[in-house]
C-alpha positions in Angstrom: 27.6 66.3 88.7 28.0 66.1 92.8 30.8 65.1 94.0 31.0 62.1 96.8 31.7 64.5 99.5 28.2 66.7 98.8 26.2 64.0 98.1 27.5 62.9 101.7 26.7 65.8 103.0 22.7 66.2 101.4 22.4 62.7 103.3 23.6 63.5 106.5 21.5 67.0 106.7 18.5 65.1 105.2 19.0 62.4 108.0 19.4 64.9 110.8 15.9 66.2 109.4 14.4 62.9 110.1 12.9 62.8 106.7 12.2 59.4 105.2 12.8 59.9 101.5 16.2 59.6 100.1 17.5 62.8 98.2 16.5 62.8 94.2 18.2 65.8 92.7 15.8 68.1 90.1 16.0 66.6 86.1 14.7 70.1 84.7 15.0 73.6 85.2 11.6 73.8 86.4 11.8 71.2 88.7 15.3 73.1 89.4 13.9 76.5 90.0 11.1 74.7 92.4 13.5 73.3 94.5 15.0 77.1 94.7 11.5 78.6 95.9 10.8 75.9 98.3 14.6 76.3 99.9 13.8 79.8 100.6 10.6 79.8 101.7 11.4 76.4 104.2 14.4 78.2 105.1 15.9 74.4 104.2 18.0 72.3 101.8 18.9 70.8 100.2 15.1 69.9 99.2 14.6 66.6 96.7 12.1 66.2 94.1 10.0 63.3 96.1 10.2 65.7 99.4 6.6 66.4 100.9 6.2 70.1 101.2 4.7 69.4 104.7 7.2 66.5 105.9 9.7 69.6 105.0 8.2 71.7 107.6 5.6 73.6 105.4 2.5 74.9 106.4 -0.3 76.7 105.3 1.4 80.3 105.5 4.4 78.8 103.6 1.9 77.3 101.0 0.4 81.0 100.3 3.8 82.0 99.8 5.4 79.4 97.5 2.0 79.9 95.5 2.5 83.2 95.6 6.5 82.7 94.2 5.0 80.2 91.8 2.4 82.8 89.8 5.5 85.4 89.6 8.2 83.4 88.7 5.9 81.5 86.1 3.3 83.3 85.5 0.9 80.5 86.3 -1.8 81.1 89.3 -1.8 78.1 90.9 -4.9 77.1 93.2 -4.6 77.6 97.1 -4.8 73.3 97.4 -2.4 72.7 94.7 0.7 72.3 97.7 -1.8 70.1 99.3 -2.7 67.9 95.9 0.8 68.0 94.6 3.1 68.2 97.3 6.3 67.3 96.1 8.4 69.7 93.8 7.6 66.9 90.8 3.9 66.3 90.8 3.6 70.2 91.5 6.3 70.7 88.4 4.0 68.2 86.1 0.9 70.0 87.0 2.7 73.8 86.6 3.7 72.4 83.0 0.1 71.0 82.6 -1.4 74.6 83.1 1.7 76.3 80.9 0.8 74.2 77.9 -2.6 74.6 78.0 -2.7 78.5 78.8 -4.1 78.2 81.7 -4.0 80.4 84.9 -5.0 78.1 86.9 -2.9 75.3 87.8 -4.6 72.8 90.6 -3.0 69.9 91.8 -2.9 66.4 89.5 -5.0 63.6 90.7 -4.0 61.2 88.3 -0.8 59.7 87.1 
């Protein structure tokens, strides 16, 4: 658990970011080792769950890469839109799980719920 002081601290540098979404910490290890890839390839953190990829500073370049991170790290080959359909580190978690439990290698972004 955080303490007072660094959950300060992820509020202030989320604030001097200018993003609009309050911090909300990963609830599994995927979502946990998401937030890892998307820290180092945005070269920022901390990053939340609910963060947009692109509010974050992400681009196009830094979409090839995480999806390049996410196919060796999981094994899964994620589509070259999925940043774009799922950009935050939980709708791109569900649909990562979605294409592990179904064998997939080909994990596009969710559309639905």
């Amino acid at each position: 658990m955080s303490s007072p002081e660094t959950l300060h601290a992820r509020e202030a540098a989320r604030e001097d970011a200018g993003l609009s979404t309050a911090y909300a910490a990963p609830r599994t290890e995927l979502e946990e080792r998401l937030v890892q890839l998307w820290e180092a390839a945005l070269q920022f953190g901390p990053v939340g769950i609910a963060d947009d990829f692109f509010e974050l500073g992400g681009d196009s370049m830094l979409a090839a890469q995480v999806q390049l991170d996410v196919d060796l790290e999981f094994g899964v080959e994620i589509s070259a839109a999925a940043l774009f359909l799922s950009p935050t580190v939980a709708t791109l978690a569900e649909a990562v799980e979605d294409a592990v439990k179904t064998g997939r290698t080909e994990a596009g972004g969710r559309t639905g719920p």
